[in-house]
N, C-alpha and C positions, 0 to 999 in steps of 0.2 A: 134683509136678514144677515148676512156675510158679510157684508160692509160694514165699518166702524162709524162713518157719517152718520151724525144724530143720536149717537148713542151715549152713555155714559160708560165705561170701562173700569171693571175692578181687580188688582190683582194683588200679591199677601207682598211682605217688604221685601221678598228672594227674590221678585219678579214672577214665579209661579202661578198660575191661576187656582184663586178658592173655588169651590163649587159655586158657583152662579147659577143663576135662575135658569138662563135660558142654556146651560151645558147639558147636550146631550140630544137638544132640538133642532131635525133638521133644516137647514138650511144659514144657521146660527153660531157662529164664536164664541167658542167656552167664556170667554174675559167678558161677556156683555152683561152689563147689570140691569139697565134700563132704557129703551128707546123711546122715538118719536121728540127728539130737541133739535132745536133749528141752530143755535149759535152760546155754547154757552162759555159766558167769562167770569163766572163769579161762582165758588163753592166756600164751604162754612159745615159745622158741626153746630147742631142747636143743644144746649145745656142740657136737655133730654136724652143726647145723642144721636136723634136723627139731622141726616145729610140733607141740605137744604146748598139749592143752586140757581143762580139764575142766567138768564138768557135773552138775549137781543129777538125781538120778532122783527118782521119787514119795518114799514109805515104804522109802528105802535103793537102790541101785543106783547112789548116786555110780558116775560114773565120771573115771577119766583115761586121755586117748585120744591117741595120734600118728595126726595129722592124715595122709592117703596120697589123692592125686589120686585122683576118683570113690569115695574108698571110703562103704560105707553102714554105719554103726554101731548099726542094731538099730531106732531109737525108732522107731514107738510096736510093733511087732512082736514086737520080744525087750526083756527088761528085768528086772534082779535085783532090784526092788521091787517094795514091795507097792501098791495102789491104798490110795487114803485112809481105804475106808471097811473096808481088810483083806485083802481075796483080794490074790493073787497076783498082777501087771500082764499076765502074757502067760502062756500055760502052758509055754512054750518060752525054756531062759536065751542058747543059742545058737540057728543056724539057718545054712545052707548061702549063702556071699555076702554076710553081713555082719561086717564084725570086731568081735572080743571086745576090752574094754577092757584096759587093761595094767595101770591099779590099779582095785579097786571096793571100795566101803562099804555094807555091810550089817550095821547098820544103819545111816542115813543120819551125814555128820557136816556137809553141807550144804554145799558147798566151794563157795570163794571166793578166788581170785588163786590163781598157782599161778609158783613160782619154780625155776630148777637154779643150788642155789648152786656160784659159779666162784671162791670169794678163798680168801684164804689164812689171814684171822683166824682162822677156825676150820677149822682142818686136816681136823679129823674126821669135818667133814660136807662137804668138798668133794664136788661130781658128786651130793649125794644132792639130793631133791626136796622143797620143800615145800609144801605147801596149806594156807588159810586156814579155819577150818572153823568154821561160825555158832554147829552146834548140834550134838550128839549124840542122834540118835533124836529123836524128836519132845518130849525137855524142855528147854527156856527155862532160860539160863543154865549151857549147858555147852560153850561154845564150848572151841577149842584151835587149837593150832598140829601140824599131821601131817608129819613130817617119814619121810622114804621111802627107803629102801635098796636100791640096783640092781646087779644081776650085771652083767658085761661085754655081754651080750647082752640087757642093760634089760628083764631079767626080775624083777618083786618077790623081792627076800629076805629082809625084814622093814620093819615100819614102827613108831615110835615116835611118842606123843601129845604134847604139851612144851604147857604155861602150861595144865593143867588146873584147875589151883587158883584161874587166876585169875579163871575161867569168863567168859570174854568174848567176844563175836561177832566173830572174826576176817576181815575183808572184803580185805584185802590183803596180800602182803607181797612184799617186794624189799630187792636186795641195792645196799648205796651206794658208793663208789667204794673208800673205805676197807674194804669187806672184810665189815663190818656189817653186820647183818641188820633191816630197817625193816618195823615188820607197823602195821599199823591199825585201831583197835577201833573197831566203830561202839558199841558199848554205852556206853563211856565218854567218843567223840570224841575218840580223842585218839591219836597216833604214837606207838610205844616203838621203840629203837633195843635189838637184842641185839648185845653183845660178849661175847669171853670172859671167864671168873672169874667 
């Protein structure tokens, strides 16, 4: 409750805290807006404007999650990976009162920034999602780029892996004025910009 660990944090641009969900409730931090996250590195606004985030699980259980006043997303209770040293993290993938993620990775692909492209350079991925993704599974140099396909009701409909080849740790990615899609490799240090062709 008291603890900031696992939680996500809201406050207005003076530093001030807004009325949060859980202000007022013992044992609670006026700034908390939503608990139960294990590790998260990746936030985004969806064209809708809901806040959408994602999170590293143990051994797989990525998740990506829309953020919802008070809600509780599982960690460390519920969790679709496994612990480090193998078993299982929880023996339960749901559980009654927390929300289920809207994408998950199993096995891990270690996500990192997380974007909804809105241009027009590339037509064909407008409104889809993308995440930056370190690693595949626990081998060292399989980083990618995950790009995420949604039904009108931002239900997964498929998802596609992109820059496999080029096995890199993908720590970021955003879109630039022009339309352009900007990711950022820690393995190499270095910006690539994607356009079409």
């Amino acid at each position: 409750g008291d603890s900031v660990y696992g939680k996500v944090l809201r406050f207005n641009d003076d530093g001030s805290v807004p009325e949060n969900p859980f202000a007022g409730r013992q044992g609670f931090r006026p700034e908390i807006y939503s608990i139960g996250h294990r590790n998260m590195v990746g936030m985004t606004s969806h064209p809708d404007g809901a806040v959408w985030q994602n999170e590293n699980g143990p051994l797989g259980g990525d998740e990506v999650n829309i953020l919802v006043p008070a809600g509780n997303y599982g960690w460390p209770l519920v969790s679709l990976g496994r612990d480090y040293a193998g078993p299982w993290h929880s023996e339960d993938w749901q559980m009654e009162g927390m929300i289920d993620p809207v994408v998950y990775w199993t096995p891990s692909v270690a996500p990192a920034g997380l974007l909804f492209y809105r241009g027009d350079a590339l037509p064909g991925w407008t409104g889809d999602a993308f995440v930056g993704g370190l690693r595949y599974g626990e081998i060292s140099g399989t980083g990618r780029l995950e790009r995420i396909v949604f039904n009108l009701d931002m239900q997964e409909m498929r998802r596609e892996s992109l820059l496999t080849d080029w096995r890199q740790r993908i720590r970021d990615v955003r879109q630039a004025p022009d339309g352009s899609i900007w990711f950022l490799s820690v393995g190499q240090g270095a910006i690539y910009r994607m356009t079409p062709g």
